[in-house]
N, CA, C and O atoms as a CHARMM CRD file, in Angstrom:
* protein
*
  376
    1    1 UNK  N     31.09900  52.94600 135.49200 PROA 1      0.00000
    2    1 UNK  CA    30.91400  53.24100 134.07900 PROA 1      0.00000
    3    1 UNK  C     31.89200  52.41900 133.26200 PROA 1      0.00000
    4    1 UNK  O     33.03100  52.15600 133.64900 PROA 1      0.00000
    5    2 UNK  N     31.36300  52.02300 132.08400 PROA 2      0.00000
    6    2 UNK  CA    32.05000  51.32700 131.67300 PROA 2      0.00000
    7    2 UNK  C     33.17000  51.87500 130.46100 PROA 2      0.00000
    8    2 UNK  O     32.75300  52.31600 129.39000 PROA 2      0.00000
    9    3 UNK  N     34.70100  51.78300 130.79500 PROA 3      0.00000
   10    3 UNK  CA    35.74800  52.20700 130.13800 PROA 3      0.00000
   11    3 UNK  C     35.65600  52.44400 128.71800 PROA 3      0.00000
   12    3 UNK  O     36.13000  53.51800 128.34900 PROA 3      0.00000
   13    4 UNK  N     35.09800  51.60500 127.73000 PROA 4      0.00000
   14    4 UNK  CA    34.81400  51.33900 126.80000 PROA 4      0.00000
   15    4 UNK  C     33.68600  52.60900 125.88400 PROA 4      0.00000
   16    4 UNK  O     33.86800  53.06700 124.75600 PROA 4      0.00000
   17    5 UNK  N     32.64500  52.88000 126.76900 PROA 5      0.00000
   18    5 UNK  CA    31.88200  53.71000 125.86900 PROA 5      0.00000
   19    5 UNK  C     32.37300  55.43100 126.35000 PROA 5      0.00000
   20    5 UNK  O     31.87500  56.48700 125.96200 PROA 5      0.00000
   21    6 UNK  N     33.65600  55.18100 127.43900 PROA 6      0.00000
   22    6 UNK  CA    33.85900  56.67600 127.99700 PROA 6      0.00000
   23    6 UNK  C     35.05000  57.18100 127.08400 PROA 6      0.00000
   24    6 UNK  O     35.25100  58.39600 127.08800 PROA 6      0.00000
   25    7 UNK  N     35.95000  56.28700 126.21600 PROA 7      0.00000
   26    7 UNK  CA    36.37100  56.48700 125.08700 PROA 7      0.00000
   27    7 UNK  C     36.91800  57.38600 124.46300 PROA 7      0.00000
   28    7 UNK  O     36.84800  56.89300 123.33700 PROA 7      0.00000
   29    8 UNK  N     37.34100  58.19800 124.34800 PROA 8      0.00000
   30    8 UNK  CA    37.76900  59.40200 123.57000 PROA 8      0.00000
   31    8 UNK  C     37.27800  58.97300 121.65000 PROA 8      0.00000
   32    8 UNK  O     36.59700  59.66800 120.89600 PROA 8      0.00000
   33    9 UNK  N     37.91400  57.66100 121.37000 PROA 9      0.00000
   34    9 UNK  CA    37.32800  57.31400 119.94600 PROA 9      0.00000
   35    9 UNK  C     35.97300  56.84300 120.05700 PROA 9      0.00000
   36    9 UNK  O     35.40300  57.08300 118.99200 PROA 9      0.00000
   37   10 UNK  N     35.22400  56.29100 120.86200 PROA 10     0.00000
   38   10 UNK  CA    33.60900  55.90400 120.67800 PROA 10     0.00000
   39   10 UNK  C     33.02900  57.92300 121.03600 PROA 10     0.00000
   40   10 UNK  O     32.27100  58.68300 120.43400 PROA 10     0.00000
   41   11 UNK  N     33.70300  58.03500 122.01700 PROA 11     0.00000
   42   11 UNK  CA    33.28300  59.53000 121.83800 PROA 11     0.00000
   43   11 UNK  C     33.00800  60.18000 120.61900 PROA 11     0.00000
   44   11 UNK  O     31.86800  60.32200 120.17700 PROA 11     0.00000
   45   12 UNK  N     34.21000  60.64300 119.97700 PROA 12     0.00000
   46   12 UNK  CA    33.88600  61.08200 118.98900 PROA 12     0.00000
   47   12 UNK  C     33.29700  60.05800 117.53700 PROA 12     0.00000
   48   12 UNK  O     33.00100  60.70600 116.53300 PROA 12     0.00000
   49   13 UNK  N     33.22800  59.35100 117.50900 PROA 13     0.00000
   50   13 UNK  CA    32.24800  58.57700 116.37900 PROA 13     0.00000
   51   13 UNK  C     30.87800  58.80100 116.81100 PROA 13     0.00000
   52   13 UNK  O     30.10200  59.03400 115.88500 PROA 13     0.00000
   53   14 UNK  N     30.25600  58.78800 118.27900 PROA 14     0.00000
   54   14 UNK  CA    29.01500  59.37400 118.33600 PROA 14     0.00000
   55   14 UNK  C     28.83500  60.45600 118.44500 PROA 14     0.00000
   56   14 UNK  O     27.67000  60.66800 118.77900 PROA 14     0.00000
   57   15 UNK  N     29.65900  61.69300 118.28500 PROA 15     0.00000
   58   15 UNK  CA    29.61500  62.85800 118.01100 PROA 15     0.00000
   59   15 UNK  C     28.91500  63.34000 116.46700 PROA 15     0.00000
   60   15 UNK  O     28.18100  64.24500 116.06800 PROA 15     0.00000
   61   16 UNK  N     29.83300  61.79900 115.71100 PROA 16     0.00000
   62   16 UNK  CA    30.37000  62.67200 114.06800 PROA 16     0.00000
   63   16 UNK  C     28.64200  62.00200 113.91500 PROA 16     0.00000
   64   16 UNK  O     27.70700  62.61900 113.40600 PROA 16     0.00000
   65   17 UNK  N     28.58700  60.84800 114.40300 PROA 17     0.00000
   66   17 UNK  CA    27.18500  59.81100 113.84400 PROA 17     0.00000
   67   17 UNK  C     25.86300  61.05500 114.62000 PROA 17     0.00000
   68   17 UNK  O     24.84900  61.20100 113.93800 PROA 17     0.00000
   69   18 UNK  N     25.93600  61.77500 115.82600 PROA 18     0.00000
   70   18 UNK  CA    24.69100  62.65200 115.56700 PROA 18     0.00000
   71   18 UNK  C     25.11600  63.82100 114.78500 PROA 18     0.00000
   72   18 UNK  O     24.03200  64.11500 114.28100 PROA 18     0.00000
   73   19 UNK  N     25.75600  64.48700 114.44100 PROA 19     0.00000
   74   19 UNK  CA    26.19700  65.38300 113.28200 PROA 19     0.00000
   75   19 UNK  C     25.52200  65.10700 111.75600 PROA 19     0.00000
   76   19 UNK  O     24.75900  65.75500 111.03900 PROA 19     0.00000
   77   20 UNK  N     26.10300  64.00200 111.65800 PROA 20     0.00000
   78   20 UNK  CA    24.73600  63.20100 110.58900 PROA 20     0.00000
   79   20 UNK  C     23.77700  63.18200 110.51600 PROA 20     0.00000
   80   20 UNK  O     23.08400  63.51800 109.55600 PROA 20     0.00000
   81   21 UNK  N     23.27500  62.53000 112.15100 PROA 21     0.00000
   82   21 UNK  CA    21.81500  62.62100 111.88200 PROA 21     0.00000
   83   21 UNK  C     21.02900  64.25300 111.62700 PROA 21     0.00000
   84   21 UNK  O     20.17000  64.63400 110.83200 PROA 21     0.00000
   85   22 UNK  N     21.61800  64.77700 112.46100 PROA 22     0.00000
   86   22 UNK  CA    21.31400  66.28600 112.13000 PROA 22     0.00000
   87   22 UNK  C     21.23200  66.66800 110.74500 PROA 22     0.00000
   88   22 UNK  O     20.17500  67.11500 110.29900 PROA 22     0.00000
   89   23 UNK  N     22.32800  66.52000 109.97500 PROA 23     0.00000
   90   23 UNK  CA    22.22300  66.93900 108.49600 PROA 23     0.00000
   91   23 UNK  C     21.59300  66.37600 107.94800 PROA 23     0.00000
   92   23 UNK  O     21.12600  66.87200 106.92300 PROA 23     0.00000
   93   24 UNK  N     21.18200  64.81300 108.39700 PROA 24     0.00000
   94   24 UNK  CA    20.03900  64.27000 107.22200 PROA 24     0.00000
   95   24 UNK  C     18.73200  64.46300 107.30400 PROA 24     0.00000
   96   24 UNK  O     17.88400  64.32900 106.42300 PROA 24     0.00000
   97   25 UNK  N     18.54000  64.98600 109.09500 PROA 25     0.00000
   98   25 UNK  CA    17.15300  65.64900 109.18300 PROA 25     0.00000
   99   25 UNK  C     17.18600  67.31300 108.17700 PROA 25     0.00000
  100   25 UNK  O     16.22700  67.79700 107.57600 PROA 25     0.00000
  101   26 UNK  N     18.17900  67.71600 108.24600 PROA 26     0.00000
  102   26 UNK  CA    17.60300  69.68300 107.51700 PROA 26     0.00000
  103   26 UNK  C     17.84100  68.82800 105.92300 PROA 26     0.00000
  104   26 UNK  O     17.56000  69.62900 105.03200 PROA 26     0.00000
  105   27 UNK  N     18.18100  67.74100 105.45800 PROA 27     0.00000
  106   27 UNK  CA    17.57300  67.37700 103.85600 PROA 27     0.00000
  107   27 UNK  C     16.66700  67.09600 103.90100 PROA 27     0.00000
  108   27 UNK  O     15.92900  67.49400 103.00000 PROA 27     0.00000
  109   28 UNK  N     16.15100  66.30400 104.87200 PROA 28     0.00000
  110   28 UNK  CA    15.01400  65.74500 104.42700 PROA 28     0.00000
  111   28 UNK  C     13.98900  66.63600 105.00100 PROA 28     0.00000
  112   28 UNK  O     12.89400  66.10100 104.82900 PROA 28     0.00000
  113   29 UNK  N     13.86300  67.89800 105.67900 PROA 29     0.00000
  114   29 UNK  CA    12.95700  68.84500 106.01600 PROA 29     0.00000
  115   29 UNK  C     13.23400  69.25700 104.71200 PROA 29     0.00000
  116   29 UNK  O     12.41800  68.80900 103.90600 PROA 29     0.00000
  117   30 UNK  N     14.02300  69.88800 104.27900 PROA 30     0.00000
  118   30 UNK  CA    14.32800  70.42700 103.03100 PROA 30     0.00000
  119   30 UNK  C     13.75600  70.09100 101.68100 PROA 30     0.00000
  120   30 UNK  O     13.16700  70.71300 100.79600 PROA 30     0.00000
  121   31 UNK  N     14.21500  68.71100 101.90300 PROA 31     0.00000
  122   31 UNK  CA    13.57300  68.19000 100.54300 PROA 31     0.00000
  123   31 UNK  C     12.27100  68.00200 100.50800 PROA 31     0.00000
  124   31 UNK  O     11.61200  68.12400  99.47600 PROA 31     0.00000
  125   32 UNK  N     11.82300  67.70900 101.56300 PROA 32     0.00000
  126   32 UNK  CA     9.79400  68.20400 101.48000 PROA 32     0.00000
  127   32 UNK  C      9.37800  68.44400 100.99200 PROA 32     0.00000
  128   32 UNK  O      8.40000  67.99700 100.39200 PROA 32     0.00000
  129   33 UNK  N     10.35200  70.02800 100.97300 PROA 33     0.00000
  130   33 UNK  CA     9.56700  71.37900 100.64100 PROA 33     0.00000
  131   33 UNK  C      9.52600  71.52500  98.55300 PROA 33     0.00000
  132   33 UNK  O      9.21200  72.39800  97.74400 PROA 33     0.00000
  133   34 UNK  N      9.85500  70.62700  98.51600 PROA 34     0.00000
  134   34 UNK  CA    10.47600  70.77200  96.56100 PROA 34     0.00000
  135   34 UNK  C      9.36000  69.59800  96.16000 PROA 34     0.00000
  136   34 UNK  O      9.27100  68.41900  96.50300 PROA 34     0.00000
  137   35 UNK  N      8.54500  70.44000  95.27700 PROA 35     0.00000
  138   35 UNK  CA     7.64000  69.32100  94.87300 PROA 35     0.00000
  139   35 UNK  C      7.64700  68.79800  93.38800 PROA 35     0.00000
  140   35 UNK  O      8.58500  68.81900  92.59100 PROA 35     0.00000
  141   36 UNK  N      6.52700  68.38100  93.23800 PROA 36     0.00000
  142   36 UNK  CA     7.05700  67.42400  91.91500 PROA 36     0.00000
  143   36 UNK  C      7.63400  66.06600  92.12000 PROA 36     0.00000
  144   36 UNK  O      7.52000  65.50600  93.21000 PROA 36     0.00000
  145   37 UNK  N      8.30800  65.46200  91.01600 PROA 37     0.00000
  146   37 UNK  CA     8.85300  64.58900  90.85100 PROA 37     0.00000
  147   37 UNK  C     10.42400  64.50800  91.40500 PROA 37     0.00000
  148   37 UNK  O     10.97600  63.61700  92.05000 PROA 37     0.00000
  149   38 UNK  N     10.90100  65.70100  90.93800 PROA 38     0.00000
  150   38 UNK  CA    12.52300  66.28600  91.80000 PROA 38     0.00000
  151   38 UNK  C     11.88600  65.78900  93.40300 PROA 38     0.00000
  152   38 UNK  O     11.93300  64.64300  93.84900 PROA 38     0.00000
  153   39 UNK  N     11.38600  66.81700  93.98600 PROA 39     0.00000
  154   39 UNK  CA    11.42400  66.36500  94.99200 PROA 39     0.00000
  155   39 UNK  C     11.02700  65.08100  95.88400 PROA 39     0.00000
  156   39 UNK  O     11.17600  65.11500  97.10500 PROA 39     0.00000
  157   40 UNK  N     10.46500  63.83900  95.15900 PROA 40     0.00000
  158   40 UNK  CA     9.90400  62.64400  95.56700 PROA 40     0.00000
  159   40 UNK  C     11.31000  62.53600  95.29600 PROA 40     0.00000
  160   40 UNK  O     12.06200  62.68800  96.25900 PROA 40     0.00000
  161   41 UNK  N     11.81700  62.29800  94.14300 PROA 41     0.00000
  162   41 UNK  CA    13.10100  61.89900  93.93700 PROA 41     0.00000
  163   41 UNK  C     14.18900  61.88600  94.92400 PROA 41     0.00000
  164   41 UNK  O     14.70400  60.81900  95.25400 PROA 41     0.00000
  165   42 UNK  N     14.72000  63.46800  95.61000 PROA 42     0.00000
  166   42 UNK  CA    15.04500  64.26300  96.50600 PROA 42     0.00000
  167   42 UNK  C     15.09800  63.47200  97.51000 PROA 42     0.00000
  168   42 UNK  O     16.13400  62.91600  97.87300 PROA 42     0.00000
  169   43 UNK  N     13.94500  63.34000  98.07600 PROA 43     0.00000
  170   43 UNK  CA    13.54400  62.64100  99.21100 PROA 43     0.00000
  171   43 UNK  C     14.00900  61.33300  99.55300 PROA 43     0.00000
  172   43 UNK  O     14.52000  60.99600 100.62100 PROA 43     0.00000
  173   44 UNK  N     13.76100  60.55600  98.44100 PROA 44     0.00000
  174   44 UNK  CA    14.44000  59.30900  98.21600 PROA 44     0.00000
  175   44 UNK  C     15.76100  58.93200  98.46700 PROA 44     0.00000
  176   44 UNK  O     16.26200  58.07700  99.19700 PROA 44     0.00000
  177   45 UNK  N     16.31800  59.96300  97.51400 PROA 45     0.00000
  178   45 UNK  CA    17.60300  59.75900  98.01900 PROA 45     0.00000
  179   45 UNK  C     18.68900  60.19900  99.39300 PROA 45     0.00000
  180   45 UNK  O     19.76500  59.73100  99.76600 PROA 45     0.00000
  181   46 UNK  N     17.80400  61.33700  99.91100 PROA 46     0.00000
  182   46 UNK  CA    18.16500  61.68800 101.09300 PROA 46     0.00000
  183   46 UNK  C     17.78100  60.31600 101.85500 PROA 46     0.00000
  184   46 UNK  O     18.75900  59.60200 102.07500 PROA 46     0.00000
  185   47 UNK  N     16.51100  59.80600 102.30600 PROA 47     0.00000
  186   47 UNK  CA    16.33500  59.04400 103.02400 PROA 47     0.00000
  187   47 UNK  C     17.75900  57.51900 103.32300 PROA 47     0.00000
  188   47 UNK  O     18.28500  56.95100 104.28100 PROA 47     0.00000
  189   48 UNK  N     17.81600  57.46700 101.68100 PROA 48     0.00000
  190   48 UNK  CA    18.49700  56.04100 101.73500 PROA 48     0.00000
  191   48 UNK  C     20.11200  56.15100 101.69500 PROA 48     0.00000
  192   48 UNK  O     20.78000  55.22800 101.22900 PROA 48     0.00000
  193   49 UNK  N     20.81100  57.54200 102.30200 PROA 49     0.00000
  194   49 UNK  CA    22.14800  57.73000 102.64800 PROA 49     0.00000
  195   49 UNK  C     22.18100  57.50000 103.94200 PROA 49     0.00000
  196   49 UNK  O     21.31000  57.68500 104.79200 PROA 49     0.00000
  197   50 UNK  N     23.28700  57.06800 104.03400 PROA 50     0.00000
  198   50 UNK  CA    23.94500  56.41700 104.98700 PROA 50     0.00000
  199   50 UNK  C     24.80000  56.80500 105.73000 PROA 50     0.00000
  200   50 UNK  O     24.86100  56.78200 106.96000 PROA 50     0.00000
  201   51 UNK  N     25.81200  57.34900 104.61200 PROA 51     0.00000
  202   51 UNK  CA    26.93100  58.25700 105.35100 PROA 51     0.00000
  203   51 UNK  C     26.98200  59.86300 104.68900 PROA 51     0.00000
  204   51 UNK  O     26.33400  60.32700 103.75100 PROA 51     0.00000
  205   52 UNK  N     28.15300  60.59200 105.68000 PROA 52     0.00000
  206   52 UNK  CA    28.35200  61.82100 104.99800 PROA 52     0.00000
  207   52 UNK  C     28.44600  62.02600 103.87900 PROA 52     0.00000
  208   52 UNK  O     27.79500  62.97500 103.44200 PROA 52     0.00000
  209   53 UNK  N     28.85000  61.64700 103.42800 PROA 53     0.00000
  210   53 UNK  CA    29.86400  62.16800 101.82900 PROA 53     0.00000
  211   53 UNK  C     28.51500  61.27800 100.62800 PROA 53     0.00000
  212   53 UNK  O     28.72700  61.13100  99.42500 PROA 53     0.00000
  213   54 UNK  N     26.95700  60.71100 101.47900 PROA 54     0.00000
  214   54 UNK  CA    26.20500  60.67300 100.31200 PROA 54     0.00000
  215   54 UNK  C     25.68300  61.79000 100.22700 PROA 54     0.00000
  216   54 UNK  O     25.67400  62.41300  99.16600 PROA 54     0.00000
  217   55 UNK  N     25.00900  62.36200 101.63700 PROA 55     0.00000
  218   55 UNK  CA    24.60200  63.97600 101.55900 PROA 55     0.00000
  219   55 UNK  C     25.56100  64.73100 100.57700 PROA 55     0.00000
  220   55 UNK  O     25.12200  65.26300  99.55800 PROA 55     0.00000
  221   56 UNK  N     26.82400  64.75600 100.90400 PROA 56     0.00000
  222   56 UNK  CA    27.85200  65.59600 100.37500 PROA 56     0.00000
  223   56 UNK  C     27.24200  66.11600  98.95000 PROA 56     0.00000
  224   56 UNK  O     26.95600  67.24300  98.54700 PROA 56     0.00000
  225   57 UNK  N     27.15700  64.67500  98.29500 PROA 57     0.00000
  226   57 UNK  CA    27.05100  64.71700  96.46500 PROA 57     0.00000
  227   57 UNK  C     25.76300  64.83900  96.51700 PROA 57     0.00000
  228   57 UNK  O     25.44800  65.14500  95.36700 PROA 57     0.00000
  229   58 UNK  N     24.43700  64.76400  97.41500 PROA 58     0.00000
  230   58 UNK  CA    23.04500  65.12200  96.92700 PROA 58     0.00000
  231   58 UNK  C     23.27100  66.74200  97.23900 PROA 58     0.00000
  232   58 UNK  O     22.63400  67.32700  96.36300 PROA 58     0.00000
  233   59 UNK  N     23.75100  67.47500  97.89900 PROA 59     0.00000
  234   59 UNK  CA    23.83200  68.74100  98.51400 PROA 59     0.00000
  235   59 UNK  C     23.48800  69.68800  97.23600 PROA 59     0.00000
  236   59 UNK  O     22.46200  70.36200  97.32600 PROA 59     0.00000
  237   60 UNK  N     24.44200  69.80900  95.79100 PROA 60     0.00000
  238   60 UNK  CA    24.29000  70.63600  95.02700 PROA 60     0.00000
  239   60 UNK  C     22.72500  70.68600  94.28600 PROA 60     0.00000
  240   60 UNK  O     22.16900  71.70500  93.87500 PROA 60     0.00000
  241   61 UNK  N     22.23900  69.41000  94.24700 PROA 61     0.00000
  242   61 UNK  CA    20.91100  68.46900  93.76600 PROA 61     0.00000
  243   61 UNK  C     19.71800  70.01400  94.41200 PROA 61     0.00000
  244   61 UNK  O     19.09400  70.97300  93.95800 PROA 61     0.00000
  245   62 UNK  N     20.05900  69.26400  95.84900 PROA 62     0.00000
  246   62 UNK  CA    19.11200  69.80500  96.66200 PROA 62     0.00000
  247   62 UNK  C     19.23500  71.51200  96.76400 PROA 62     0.00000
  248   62 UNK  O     18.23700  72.16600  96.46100 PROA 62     0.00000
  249   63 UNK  N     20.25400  72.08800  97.11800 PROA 63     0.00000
  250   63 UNK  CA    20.16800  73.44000  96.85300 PROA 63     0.00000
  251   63 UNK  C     19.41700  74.05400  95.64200 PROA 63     0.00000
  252   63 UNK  O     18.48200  74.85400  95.67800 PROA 63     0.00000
  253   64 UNK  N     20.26800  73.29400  94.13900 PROA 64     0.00000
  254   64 UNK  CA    19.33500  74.13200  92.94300 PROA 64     0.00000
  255   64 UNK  C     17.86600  73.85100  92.78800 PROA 64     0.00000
  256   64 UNK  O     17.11300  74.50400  92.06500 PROA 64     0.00000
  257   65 UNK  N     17.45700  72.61900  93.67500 PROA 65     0.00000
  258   65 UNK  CA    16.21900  72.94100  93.68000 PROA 65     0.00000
  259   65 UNK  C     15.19600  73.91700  94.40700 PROA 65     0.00000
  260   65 UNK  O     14.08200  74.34300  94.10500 PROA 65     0.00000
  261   66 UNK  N     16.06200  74.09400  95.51500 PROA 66     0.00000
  262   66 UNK  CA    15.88400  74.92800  96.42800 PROA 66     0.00000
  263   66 UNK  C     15.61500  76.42800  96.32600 PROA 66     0.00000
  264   66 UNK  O     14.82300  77.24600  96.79300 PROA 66     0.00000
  265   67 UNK  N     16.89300  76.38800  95.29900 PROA 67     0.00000
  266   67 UNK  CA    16.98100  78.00800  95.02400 PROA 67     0.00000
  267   67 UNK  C     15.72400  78.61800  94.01000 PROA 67     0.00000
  268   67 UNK  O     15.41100  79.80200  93.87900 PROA 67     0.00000
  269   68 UNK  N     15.01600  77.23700  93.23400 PROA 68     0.00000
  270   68 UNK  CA    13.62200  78.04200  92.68100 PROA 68     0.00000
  271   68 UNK  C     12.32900  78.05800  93.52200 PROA 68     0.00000
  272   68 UNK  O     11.16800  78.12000  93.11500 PROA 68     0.00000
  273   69 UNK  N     12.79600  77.98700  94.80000 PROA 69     0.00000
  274   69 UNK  CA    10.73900  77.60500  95.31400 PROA 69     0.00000
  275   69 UNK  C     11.07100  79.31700  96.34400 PROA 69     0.00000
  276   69 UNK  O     10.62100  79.64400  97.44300 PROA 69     0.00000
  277   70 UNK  N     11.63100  79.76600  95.78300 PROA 70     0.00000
  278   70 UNK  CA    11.60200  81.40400  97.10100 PROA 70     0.00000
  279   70 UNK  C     12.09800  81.57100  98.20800 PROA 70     0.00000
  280   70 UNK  O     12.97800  80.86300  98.69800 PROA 70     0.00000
  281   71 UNK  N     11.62600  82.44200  98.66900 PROA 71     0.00000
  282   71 UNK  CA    12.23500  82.71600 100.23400 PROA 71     0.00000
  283   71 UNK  C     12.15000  81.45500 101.05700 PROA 71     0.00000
  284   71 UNK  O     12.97900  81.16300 101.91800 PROA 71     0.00000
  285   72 UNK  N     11.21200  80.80500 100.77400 PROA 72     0.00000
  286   72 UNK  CA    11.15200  79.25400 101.71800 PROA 72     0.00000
  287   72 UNK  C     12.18200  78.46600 101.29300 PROA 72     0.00000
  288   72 UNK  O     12.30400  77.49500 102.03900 PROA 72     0.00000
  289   73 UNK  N     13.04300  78.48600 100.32100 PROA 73     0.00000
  290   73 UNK  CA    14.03500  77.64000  99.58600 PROA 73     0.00000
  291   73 UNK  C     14.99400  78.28400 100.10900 PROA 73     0.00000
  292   73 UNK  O     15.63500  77.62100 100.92400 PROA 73     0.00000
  293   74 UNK  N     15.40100  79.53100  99.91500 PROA 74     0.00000
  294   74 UNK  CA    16.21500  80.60600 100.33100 PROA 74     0.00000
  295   74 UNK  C     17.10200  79.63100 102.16300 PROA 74     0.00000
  296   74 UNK  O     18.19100  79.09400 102.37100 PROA 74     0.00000
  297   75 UNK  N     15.94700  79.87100 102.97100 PROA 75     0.00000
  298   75 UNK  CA    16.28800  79.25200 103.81000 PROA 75     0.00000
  299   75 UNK  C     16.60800  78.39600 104.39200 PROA 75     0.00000
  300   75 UNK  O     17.37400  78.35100 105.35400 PROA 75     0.00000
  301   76 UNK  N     15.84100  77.29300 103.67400 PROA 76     0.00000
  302   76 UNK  CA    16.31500  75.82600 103.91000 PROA 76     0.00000
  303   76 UNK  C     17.67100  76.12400 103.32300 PROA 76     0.00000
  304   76 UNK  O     18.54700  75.52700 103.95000 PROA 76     0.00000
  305   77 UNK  N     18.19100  76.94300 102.20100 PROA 77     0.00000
  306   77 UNK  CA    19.54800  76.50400 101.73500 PROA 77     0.00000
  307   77 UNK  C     20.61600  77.11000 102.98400 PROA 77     0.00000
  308   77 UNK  O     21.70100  76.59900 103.26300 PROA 77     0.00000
  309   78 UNK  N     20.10500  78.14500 103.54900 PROA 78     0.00000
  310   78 UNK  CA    21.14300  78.45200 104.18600 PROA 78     0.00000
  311   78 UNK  C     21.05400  77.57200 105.73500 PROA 78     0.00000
  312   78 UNK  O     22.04100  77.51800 106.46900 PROA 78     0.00000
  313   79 UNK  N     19.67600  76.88000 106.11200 PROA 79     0.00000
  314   79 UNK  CA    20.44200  75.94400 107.12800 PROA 79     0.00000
  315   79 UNK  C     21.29300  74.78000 106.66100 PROA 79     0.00000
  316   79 UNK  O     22.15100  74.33500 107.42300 PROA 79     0.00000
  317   80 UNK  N     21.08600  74.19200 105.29900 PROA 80     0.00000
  318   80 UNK  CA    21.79400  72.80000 105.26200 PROA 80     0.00000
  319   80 UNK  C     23.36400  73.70800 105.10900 PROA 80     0.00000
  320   80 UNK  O     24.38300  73.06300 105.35300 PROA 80     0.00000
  321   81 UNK  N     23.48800  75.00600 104.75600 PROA 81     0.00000
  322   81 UNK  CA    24.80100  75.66600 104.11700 PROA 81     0.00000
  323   81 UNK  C     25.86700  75.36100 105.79500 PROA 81     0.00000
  324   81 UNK  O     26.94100  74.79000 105.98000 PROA 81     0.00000
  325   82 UNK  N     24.74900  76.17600 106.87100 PROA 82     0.00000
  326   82 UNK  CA    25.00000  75.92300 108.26800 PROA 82     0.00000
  327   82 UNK  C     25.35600  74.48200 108.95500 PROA 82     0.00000
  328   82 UNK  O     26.38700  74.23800 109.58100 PROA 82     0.00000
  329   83 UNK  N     24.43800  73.71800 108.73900 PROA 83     0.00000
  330   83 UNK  CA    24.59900  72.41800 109.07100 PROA 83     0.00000
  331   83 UNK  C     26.00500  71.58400 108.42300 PROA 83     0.00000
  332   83 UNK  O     26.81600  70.79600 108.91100 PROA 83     0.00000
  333   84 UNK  N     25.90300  71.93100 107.66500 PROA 84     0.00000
  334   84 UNK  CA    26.80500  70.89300 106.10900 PROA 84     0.00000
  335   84 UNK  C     28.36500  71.64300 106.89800 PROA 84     0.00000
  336   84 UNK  O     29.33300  70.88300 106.86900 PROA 84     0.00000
  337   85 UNK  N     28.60000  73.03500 107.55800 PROA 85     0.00000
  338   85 UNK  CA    30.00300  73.31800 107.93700 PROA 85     0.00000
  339   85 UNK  C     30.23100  72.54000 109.00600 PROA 85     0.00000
  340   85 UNK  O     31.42000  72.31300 109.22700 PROA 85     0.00000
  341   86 UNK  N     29.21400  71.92200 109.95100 PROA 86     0.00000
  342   86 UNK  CA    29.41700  71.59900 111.25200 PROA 86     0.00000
  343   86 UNK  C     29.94400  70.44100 111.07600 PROA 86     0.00000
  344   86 UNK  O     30.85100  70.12400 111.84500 PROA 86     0.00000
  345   87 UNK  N     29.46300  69.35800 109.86600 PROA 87     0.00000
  346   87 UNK  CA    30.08100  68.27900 109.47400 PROA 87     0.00000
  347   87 UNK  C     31.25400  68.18900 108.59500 PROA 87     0.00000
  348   87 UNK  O     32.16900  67.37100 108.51100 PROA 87     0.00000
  349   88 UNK  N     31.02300  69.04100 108.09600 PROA 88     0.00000
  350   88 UNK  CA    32.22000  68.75300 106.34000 PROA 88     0.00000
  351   88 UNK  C     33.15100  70.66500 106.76400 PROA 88     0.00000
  352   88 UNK  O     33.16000  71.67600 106.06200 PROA 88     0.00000
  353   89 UNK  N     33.93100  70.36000 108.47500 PROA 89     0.00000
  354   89 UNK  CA    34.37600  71.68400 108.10900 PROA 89     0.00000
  355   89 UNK  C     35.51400  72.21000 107.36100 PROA 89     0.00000
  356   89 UNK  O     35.80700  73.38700 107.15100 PROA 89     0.00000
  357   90 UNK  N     36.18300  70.99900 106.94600 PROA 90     0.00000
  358   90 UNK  CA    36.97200  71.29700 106.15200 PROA 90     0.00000
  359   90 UNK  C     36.76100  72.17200 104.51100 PROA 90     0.00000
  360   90 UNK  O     37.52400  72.98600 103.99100 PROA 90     0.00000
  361   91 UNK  N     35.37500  71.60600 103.97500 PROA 91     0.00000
  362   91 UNK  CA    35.13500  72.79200 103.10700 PROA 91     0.00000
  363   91 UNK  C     34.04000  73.57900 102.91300 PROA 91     0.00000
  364   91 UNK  O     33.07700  73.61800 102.14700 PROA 91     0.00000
  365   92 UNK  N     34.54600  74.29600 103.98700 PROA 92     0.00000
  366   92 UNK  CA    34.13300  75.80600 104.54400 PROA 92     0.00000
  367   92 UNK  C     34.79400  76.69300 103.18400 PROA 92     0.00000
  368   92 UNK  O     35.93700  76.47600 102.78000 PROA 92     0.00000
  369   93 UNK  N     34.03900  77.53400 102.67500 PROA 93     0.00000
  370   93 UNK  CA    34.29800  78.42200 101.41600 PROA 93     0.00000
  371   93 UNK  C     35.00800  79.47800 102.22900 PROA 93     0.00000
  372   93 UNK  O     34.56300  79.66500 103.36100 PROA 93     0.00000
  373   94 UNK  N     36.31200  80.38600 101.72800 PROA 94     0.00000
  374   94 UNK  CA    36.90300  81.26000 101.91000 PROA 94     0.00000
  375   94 UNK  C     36.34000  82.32300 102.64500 PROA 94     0.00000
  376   94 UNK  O     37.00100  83.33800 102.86700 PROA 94     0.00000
């Protein structure tokens, strides 16, 4: 095996890089679900982030849209709420 990808730092960078991918899949399941123009919008911009901290700043976007489509919104907010600690655990709310 080769020394290099057994790593402790390539380790964890492909840890943090599927952590990502994870969170950008529950936006963009998420953002699906929001229709209209918000949500084409939504979508858009989920798709074309790159790193954490673009989710970070679409996150509030996507929740308030979230929070008007019902119980189906309801939930998507609380997986990205779930997802979003696994990456960003530093701000974890009190």
């Amino acid at each position: 095996m080769n020394d290099t990808l057994a790593s402790p730092a390539v380790s964890g960078r492909i840890a943090l890089r599927r952590s990502f991918v994870e969170l950008k899949l529950c936006f963009m399941q998420a953002a699906a679900t929001v229709g209209g123009v918000t949500g084409l919008h939504l979508q858009t911009l989920v798709r074309q982030s790159s790193e954490p901290s673009e989710l970070w700043l679409l996150r509030s976007s996507l929740l308030a849209a979230l929070a008007r489509q019902g119980e189906s919104g309801l939930a998507h907010c609380t997986r990205i709420q779930l997802a979003s600690q696994r990456v960003y655990p530093e701000r974890r709310r009190p």
